[in-house]
C-alpha positions in Angstrom: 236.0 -85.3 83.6 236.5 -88.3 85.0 233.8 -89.7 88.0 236.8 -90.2 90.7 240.2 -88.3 91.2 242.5 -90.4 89.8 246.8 -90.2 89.4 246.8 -88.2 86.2 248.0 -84.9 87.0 250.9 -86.0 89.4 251.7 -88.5 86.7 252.0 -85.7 84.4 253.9 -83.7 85.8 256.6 -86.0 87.2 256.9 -86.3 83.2 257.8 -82.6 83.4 260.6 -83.4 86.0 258.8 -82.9 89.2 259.7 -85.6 91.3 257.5 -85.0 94.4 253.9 -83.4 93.7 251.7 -82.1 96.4 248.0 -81.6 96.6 246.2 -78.9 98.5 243.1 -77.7 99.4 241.6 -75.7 102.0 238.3 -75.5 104.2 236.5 -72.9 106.2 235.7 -70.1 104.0 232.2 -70.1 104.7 232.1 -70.4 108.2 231.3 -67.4 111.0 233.8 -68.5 113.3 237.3 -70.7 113.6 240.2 -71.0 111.9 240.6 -71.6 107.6 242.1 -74.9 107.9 244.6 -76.1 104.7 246.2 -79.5 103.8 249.3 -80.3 101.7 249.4 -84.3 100.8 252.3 -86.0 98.9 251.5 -89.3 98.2 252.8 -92.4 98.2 252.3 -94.0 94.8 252.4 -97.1 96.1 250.2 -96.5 99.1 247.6 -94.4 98.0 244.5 -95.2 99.9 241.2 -96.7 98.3 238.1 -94.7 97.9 239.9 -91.3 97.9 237.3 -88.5 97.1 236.4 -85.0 97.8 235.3 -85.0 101.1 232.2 -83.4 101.0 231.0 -86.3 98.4 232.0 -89.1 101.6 230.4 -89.9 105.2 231.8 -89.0 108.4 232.9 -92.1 109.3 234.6 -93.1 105.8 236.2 -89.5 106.2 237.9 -90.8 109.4 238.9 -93.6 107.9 240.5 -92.2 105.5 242.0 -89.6 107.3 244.2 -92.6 109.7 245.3 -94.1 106.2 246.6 -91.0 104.7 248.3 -89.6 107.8 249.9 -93.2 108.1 250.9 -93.2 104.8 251.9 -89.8 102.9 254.2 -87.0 103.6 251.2 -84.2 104.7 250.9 -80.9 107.1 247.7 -79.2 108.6 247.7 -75.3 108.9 245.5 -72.7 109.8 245.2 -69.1 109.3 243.2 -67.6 112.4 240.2 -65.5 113.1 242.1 -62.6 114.0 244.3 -63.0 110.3 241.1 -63.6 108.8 239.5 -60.2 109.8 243.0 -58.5 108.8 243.9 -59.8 105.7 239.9 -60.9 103.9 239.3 -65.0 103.8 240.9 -65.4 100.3 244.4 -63.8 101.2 244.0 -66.3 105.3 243.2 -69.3 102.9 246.0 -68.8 100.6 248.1 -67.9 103.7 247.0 -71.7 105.6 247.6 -73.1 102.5 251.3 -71.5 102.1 251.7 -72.8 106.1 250.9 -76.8 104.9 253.1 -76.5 101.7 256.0 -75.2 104.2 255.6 -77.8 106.6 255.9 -81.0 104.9 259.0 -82.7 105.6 260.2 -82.4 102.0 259.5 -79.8 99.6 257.3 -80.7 96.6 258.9 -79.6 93.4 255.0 -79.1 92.0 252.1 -78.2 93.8 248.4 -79.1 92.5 246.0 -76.6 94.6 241.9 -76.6 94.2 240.2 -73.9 93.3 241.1 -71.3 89.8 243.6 -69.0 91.6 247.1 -70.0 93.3 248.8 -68.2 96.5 251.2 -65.5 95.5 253.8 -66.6 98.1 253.8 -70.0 97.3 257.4 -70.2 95.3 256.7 -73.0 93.6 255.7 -74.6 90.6 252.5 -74.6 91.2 248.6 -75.2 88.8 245.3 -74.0 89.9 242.8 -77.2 89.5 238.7 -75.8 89.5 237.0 -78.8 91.5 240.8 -80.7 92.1 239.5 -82.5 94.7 237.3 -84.4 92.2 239.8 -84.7 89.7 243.3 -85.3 91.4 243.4 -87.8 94.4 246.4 -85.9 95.9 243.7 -82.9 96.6 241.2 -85.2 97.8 243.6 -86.1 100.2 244.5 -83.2 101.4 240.4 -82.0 101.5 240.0 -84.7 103.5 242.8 -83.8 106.1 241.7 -80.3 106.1 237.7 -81.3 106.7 238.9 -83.9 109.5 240.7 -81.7 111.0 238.9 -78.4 111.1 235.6 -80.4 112.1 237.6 -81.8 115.0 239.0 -78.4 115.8 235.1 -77.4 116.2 234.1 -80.1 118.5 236.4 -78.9 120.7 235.5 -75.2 120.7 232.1 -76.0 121.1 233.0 -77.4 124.1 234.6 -73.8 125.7 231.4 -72.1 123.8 228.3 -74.2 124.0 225.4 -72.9 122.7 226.4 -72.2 119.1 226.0 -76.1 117.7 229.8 -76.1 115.9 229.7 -79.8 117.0 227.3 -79.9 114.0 227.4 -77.2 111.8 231.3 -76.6 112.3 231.0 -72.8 112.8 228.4 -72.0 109.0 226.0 -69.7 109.7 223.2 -72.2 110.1 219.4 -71.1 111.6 220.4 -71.9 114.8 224.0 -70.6 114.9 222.1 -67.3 113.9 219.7 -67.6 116.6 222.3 -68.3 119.1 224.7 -65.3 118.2 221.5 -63.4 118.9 220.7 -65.0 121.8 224.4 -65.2 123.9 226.4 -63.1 121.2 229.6 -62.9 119.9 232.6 -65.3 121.1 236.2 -64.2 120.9 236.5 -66.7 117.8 233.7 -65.6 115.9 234.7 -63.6 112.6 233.7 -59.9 113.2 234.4 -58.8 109.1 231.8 -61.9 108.6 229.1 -59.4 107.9 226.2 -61.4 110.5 229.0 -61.1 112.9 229.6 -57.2 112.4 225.7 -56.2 112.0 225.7 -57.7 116.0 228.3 -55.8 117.0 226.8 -53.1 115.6 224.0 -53.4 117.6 221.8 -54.4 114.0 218.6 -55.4 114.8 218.4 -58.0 112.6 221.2 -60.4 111.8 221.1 -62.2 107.9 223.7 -64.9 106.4 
């Protein structure tokens, strides 16, 4: 496996006869509260940005950066799947479901779809390959984890301003010590994930509250 994503599997299969190839990726699963958060990217073969990477392997700051040069220069959508779909549907069916809504909203549709992780959405009607660790491997899902991050850490910000207390500014909504201690301490927002097992055990009135 190669060190960086790299150009491969798009190049492959435009060989196949799929003109336009998008990457996905999702972001979110983990967390207690907020939205799962999904990307679709079509790049730009000509513009494809330096330094592209799974996001979790790059700063904040080069994550940003990156984030202006992809939405300047690729065909992409951001979608979400809420807390409330979440708790209806399990976190695998709402991630699947985001990542549907990004496919759906780009401007074109892709003829192939390259989406991380070892299991594909059902409703995604496309031609479509499951990639384990894509967003090392294919820069098209790096782009599209990077969106996705960006955008669902940015989302977080801003709800931790309308419920401070719970640190999303930094810990984006995992169940960190102190998010634990402060859904003890002020309790249980209307975007907090009640199926999220810490989040039930509250509302159950559980005396003790574990990740």
């Amino acid at each position: 496996m190669a060190d960086k994503p790299d150009y491969s599997f798009e190049l492959a299969a435009q060989a196949r006869g799929f003109a336009r190839v998008a990457g996905v990726d999702e972001v979110g699963r983990g967390p207690l509260c907020g939205p799962v958060t999904a990307a679709a990217v079509v790049l730009d073969p000509a513009r494809i940005p330096e330094g592209l990477n799974d996001s979790k392997k790059l700063s904040a700051r080069r994550r940003a950066e990156l984030f202006e040069e992809i939405v300047a220069s690729a065909d992409y959508c951001i979608a979400h799947a809420s807390v409330e779909e979440i708790d209806a549907l399990n976190i695998l069916q709402a991630s699947h479901l985001a990542m549907c809504r990004a496919v759906a909203g780009l401007a074109r549709a892709p003829g192939h779809v390259l989406v991380d992780g070892n299991r594909l959405p059902r409703d995604l009607g496309l031609s479509a390959e499951a990639l384990v660790k894509g967003d090392a491997r294919s820069v098209s899902i790096a782009a599209a984890s990077i969106l996705a991050k960006e955008a669902r850490d940015r989302l977080m910000v801003d709800l931790a301003q309308q419920y401070p207390g719970y640190g999303w500014e930094k810990n984006a909504g995992y169940p960190t010590k102190d998010h634990l201690s402060a859904l003890l301490d002020l309790g249980v927002t209307p975007v907090h994930r009640r199926s999220f097992r810490p989040v039930h055990n509250i509302l159950c009135q559980a005396k003790t509250v574990t990740p």
